[in-house]
Every structure is written in structure tokens, then in C-alpha cells.
C-alpha positions as a printed Julia matrix, in Angstrom:
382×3 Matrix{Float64}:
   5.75   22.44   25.33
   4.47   19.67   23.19
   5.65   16.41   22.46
   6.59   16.16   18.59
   6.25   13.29   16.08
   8.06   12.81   12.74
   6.82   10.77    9.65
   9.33   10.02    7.72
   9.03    8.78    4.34
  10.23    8.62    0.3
   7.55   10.73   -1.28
   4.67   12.47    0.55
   1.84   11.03   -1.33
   1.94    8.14    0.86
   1.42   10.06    3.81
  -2.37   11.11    2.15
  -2.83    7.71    0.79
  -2.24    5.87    4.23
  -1.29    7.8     7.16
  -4.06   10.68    8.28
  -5.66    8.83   10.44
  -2.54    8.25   12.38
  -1.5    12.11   12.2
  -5.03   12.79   13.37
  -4.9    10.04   16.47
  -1.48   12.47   17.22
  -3.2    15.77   17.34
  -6.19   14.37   19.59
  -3.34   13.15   21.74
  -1.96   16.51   22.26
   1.28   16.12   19.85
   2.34   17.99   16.99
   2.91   16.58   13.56
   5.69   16.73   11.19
   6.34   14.8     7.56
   9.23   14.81    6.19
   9.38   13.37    2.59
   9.94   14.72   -1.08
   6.95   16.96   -2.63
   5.11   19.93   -1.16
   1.48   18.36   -0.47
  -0.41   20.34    1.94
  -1.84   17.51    4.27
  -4.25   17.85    6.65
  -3.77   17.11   10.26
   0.07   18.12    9.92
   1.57   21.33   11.85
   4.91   21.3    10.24
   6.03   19.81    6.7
   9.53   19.65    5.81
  10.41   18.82    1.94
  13.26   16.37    1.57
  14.99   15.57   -1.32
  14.51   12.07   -0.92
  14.54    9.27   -4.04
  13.45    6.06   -4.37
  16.57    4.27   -6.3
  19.15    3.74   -3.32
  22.15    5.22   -5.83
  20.53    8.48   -6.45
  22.9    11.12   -5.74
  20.56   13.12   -4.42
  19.97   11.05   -1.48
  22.98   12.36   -0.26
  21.99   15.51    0.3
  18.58   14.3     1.4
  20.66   13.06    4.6
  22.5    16.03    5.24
  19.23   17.97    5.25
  17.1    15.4     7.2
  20.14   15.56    9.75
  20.55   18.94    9.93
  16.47   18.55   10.7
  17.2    16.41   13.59
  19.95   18.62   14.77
  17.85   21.55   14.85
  14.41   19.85   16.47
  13.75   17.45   19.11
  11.35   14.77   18.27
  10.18   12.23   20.85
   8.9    10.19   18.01
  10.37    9.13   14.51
   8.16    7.0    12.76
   9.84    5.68    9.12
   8.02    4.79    6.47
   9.53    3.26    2.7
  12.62    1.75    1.9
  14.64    4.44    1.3
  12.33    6.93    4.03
  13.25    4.48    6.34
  17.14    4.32    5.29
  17.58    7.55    5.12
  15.51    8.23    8.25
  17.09    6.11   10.29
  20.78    6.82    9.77
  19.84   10.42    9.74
  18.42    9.56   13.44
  21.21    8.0    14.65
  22.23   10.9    17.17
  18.87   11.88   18.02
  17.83    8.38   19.38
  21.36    8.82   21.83
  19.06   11.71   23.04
  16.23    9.41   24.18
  14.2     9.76   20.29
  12.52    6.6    19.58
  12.47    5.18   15.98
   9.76    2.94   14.65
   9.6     1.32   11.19
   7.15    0.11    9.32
   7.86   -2.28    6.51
   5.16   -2.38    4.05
   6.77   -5.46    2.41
  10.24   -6.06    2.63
  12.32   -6.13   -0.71
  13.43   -9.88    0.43
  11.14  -12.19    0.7
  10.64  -16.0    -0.28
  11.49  -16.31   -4.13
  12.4   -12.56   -4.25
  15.68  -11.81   -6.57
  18.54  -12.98   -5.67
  20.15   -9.24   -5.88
  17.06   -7.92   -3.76
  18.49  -10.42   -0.89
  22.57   -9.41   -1.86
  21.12   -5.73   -1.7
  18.26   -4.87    0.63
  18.91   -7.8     3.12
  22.25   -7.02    4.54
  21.45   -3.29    4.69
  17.89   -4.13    7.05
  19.97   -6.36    9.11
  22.21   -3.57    9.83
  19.66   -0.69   10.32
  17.61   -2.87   12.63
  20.35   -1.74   15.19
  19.16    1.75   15.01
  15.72    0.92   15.45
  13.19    0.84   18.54
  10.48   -1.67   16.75
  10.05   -3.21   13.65
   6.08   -3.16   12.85
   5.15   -5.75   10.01
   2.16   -6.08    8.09
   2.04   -9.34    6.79
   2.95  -12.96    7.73
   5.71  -14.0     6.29
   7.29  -10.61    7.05
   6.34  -10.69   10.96
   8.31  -13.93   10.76
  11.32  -12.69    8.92
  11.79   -9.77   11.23
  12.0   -11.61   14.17
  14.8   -13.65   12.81
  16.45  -10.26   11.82
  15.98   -8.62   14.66
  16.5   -11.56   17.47
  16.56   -9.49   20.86
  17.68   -5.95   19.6
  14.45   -4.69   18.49
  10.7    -5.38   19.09
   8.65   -6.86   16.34
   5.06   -5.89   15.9
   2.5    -7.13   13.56
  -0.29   -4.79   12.57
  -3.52   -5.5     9.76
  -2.02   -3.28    7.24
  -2.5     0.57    7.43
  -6.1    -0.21    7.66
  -9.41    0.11    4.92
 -11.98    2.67    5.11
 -15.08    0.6     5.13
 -17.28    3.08    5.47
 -16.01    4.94    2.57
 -15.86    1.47    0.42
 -19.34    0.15    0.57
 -21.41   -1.9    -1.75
 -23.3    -0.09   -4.34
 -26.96   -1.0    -4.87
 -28.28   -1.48   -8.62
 -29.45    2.06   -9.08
 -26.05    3.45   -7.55
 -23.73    0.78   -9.55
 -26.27    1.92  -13.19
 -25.51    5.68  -12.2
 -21.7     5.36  -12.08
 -21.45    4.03  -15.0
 -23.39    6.23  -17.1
 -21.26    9.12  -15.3
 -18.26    7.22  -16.36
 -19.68    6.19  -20.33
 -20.36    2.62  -19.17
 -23.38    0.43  -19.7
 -25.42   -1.85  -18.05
 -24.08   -4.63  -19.95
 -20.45   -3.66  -19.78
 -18.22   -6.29  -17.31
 -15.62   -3.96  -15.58
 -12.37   -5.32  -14.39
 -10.94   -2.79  -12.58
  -7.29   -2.75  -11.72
  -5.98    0.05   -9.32
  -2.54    0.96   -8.75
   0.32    2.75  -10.07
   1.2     1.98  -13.65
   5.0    -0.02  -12.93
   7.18   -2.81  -13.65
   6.21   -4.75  -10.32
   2.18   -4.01  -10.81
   2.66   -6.18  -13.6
  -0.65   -4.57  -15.44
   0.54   -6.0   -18.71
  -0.43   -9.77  -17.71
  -3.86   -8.49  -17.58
  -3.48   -6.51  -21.25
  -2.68  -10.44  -22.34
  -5.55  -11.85  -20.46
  -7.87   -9.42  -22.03
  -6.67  -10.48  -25.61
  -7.58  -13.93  -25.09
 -11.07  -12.96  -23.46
 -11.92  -10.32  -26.14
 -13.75  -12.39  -28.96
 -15.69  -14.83  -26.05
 -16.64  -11.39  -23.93
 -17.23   -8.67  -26.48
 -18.61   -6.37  -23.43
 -15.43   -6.72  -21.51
 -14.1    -3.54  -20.0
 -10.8    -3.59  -18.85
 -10.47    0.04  -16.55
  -6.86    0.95  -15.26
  -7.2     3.45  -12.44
  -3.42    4.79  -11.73
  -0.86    6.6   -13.44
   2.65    5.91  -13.52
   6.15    5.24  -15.33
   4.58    2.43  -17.88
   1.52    4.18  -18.98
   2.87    4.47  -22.64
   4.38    1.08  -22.78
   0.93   -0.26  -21.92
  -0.99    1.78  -24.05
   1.12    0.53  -26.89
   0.58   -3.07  -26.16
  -2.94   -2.5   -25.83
  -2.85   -1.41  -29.47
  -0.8    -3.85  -30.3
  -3.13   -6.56  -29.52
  -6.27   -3.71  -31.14
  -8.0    -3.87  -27.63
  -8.7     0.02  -27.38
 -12.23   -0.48  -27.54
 -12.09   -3.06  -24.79
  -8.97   -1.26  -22.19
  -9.72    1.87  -20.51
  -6.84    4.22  -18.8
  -8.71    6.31  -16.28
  -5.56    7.83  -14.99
  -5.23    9.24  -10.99
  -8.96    8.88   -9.69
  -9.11   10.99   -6.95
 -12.92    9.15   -6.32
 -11.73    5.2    -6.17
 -14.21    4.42   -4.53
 -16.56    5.22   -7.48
 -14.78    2.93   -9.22
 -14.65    0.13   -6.86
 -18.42    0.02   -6.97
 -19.18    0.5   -10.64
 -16.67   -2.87  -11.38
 -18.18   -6.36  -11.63
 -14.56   -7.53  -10.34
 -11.59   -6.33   -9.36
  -7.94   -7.53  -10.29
  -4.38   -7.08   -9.03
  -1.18   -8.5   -10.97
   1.81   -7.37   -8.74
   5.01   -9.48   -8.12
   5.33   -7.9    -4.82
   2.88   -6.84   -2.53
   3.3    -6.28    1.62
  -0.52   -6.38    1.4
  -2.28   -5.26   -1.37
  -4.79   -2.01   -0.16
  -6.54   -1.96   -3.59
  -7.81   -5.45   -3.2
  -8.76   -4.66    0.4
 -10.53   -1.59   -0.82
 -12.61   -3.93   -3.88
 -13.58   -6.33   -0.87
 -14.85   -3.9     1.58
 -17.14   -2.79   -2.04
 -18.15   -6.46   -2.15
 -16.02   -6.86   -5.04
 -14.25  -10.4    -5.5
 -11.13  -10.25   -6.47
  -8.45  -12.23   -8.79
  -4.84  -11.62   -7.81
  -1.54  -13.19   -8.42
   0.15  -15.44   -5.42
   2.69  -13.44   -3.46
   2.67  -13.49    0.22
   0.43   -9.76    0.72
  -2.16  -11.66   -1.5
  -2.27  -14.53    0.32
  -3.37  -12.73    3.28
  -6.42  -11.47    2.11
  -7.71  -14.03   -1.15
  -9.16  -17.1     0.34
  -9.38  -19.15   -2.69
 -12.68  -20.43   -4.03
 -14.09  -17.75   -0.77
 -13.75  -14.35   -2.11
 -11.84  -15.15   -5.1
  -8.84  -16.54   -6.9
  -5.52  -16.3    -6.89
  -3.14  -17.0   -10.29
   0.42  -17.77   -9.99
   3.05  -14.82  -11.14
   2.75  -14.78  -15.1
  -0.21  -17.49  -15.51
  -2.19  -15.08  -18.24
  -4.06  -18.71  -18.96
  -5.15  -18.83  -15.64
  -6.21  -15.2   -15.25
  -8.27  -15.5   -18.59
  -9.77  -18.62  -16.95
 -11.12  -17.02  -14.12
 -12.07  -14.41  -15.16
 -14.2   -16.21  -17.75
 -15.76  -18.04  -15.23
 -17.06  -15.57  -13.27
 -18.47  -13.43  -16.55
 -20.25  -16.87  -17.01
 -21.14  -17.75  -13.19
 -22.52  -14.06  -12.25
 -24.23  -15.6    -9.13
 -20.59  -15.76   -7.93
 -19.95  -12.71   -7.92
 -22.49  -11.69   -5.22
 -21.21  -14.53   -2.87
 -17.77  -13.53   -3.38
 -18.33  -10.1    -2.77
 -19.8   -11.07    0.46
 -17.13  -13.16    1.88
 -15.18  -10.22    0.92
 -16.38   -7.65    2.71
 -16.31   -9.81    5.92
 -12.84  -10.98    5.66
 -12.26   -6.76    5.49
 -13.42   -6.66    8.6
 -10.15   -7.88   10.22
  -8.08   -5.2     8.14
 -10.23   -2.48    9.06
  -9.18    1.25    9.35
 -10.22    1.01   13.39
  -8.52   -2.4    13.72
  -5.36   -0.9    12.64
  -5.43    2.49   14.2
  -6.06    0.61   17.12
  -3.3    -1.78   17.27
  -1.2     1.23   16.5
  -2.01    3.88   19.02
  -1.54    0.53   21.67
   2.04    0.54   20.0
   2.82    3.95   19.88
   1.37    4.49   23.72
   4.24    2.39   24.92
   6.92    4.17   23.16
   5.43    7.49   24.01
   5.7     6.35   27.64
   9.38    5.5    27.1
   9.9     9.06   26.25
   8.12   10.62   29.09
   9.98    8.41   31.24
  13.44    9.43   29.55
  12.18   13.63   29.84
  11.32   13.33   33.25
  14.56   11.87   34.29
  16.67   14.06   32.0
């Protein structure tokens, strides 16, 4: 019979935006693959998905019922691995699990930037804290992908659960290349861009902690100086309409551009002269990873998933939270400096290197080997 995994997570978009290589590394091991997560997504490289009413706010009512059916799940099916994914995947996952790890099931998380961290809220630390240091008991290891996080969990966890620190869920470099001039001239005309256009592309959902309206303001100081500036937002999300609105608000519609869900980012990453992310809150930050592996530099505001990858003055800048002044500033000087931009772009792409899709995988499938040999050990003794 074979060995079963479960990826457990909020929504099941995230699964195709960061996990098939993972499912994939499963299946060449021999196991079979299950997701369980709200949507119906047919992914590939999964035998077995199970829809799950699961929300993101943590008082949803419906997240009740998401644990009596996730449960019920685990009741029903043996899995020798449960791998948890999202704040509230991974809450809900894990005190669904509870029984099933009794039963020799081992539970990994991954935190892809906890909701505490240094200068977070002080109801994200009254909230989200207390309620990690508590599921942490219920867990088999703790896999960070940052820093400051690596350091937090150990202090969380002290000997109950292993910490692990991984290079993010890893970048695609060989689908995020550099574009030569032809290429870069092509995209754009396919897109209704010129030559002379400078793209700033921002990629991400359209939300509160993206932060995509510091960049609106940026643009409406840079608009008279840098009449060809193109300001693209690739993403969709829950402030689409309040940004349009302040885009027209400050008349930049002929300069801000809302592509929507682009299926083909990396068209985007290579038509852009630079490549910008605003967020309060990042474990990380893949679209910047993905603009540097396109020898793109990047701008980005200073939170601790930034700081990671933007060495400052190296591949480019970082702004603090809210400094539109700043922003403007740089990106001024780089419309002005274009020689930059190459260099940048460079240093870029080999900084990537270290967060690459095979570096990751990697350090994973060394991490998952040992708890799939904790299993085996626990079946052949059973």
C-alpha cells in the first residue's frame, strides 16, 4: 500500500503558486498526494483533493465546520505525512491532527512569515502569538523561511519541536530569465507598451498589507518629471476599486496600469525596467525573487522578508514602511542612472541563486526524508 501525504492549507491557490514541485518530489518517491484546502483547483501531481471549507479570518464561523470535516478526513484516512501550510491551514490542520499524530502521523509546518514579528501590532502578538506557542505542542518541526523567524521559533519551540530553516519555497530561474532587447521590445508591443515607456511593475495581490497605494503616491510625485512612467499592477484582489479610485483621484490613468491575474508573470517580469514591492509584511517576498532571477532590481519597503533578499546599493533599495519620498527618490534615480539598472539586475540574479527552486526542494526532501523514516520506523513496529 502506499505511504500518503497531506498538504494542508487556507485556500488551494497556494498549493499551484508554491508547492508542485514538492507534490511532484512525492510521487517520484512512491507516495500519494492529497491537498486539502478551500476551492476545487485541479492540480497537477495530486491523486486525491479534498475541498475544505477553510477561511482566512480566525472568527469565521465557517471554520468550524472546516474542522469537523478536516477531522472526520483524518478519521477516515491514514496519512504518514501532514504537511500545514497558512495561518489558519496550519490551525486548523493541526488541531484537526491531533489524534492522528497519537497514531504515529507526523505534522510539519511551514510558516511563511509569522503574524508576530519585530514591530508587528501589538494585537497580532495578543492574538497570533499565544495561539503558535500553544500549537507548537502538536507539531513535529517548525520549518522557517526567513531570519528573524528561524530565530523566533526556536525560542517558541525550545526542545518540543525541531526548527528548520529553508530558502523560501524556492524561484524558478529557469522560467525567470533575462530578456534580451528584441525579447524585452516584443513584450511590450504585445502588451501596448513602447520602447520609451519605464515600467514599474508591482506583483501581488491587491490588499491592505501589499500596501500598493504608497506606490499610487509615489507615482503622483514622479508624473510631471517622468511623463513615460508606467506604473503596471499585476494581481487582483480585495482593494482593486479603492486603488483605482485613488489613481483617479490623483488623474494618473494614463500613467497606472491594472493588468489583473497574469497567468504569464514572467512576461511581465522581463518587459519592466524595475520592479517594486510595498508590503508591511512579508516572510520573503517571491515576487521580488522572481524580478531578480529576470535581472530586474528591485525597490522594496524594510520588513524582515525584504531584508533577506535587497542588498542595498547591490541589487537595489529598500524604503522604510510609508516613506512615498523615498520611493519617488529612487525610483527617480534609477529612470535617470539607466546604467544601474543593468548592474543591479546582475547582482540580482546571483543573489537568486541561493533561493533557488533546487536549493529549496533540496533542503526539503533532506527534511522530509527524516520524518518519512520516523514513520517507517513507527509501521514496522506497529
Amino acid at each position: 500500500m502506499k505511504r500518503k501525504v497531506l498538504f494542508c492549507a487556507t485556500v488551494d491557490y497556494h498549493f499551484k503558486a508554491f508547492h508542485l514541485p514538492y507534490f511532484r518530489w512525492f510521487q517520484n518517491q512512491g507516495w500519494e498526494v492529497h491537498t486539502a484546502a478551500n476551492g476545487q483547483l485541479e492540480l497537477p501531481f495530486v491523486d486525491q483533493s479534498h475541498s475544505i471549507p477553510i477561511q482566512r479570518s480566525p472568527f469565521h464561523l465557517h471554520n468550524r465546520l472546516a474542522y469537523a470535516e478536516l477531522k472526520t478526513l483524518l478519521d477516515q484516512q491514514h496519512f504518514d505525512l501532514i504537511h500545514c501550510h497558512t495561518p489558519m491551514g496550519s490551525v486548523i490542520g493541526r488541531l484537526a491532527a491531533k489524534h492522528a499524530r497519537k497514531r504515529g502521523t507526523k505534522i510539519l509546518y511551514t510558516a511563511h512569515g509569522f503574524h508576530f514579528w519585530k514591530g508587528a501590532p501589538l494585537q497580532n502578538w495578543l492574538l497570533y502569538y499565544p495561539i503558535e506557542r500553544w500549537l507548537v505542542s502538536y507539531t513535529d518541526a517548525l520549518i522557517t523561511i526567513n531570519g528573524e523567524d528561524y530565530k523566533r521559533a526556536g525560542r517558541i519551540s525550545g526542545e518540543r519541536t525541531a526548527v528548520h530553516y529553508v530558502p523560501g519555497m524556492g524561484v524558478d530561474m529557469n522560467r525567470f530569465t533575462s530578456a534580451d532587447e528584441k525579447e524585452k521590445q516584443q513584450l511590450r508591443t504585445k502588451y501596448g507598451f513602447t520602447e520609451q515607456d519605464f515600467i514599474v511593475l508591482c506583483a501581488g495581490e491587491l490588499n491592505t498589507n501589499k500596501n500598493q497605494g504608497m506606490l499610487i503616491k509615489a507615482g503622483a510625485q514622479l508624473a510631471r518629471q517622468m511623463p513615460n512612467l508606467k506604473i503596471v499592477f499585476a494581481g487582483d484582489g480585495a482593494n482593486r476599486q479603492t486603488y483605482e479610485s485613488l489613481v483617479r483621484q490623483m488623474n494618473l490613468d494614463q500613467h497606472v496600469h491594472f493588468a489583473g491575474f497574469c497567468r504569464q508573470i514572467e512576461d511581465w517580469m522581463k518587459l519592466c525596467d524595475v520592479c517594486v514591492s510595498t508590503s508591511h509584511r512579508e516572510g520573503l517576498g517571491m515576487n521580488l525573487l522572481e524580478a531578480m532571477s529576470a535581472e530586474k532590481p528591485v525597490i522594496a519597503t524594510e520588513n524582515r522578508g525584504h531584508r533577506e533578499l535587497v542588498k542595498h546599493g547591490i541589487n537595489g533599495f529598500l524604503v522604510k514602511p510609508h516613506d512615498v519620498k523615498g520611493l519617488a527618490d529612487y525610483l527617480q534615480r534609477l529612470y535617470h542612472q539607466k546604467s544601474q539598472l543593468h548592474l543591479m539586475g546582475k547582482a540580482g540574479r546571483s543573489i537568486a541563486y541561493s533561493f533557488a527552486q533546487e536549493q529549496a526542494v533540496s533542503e526539503m526532501a533532506r527534511i522530509y526524508t527524516a520524518y518519512m523514516d520516523q514513520t517507517e520506523k513507527v509501521i514496522q513496529h506497529a
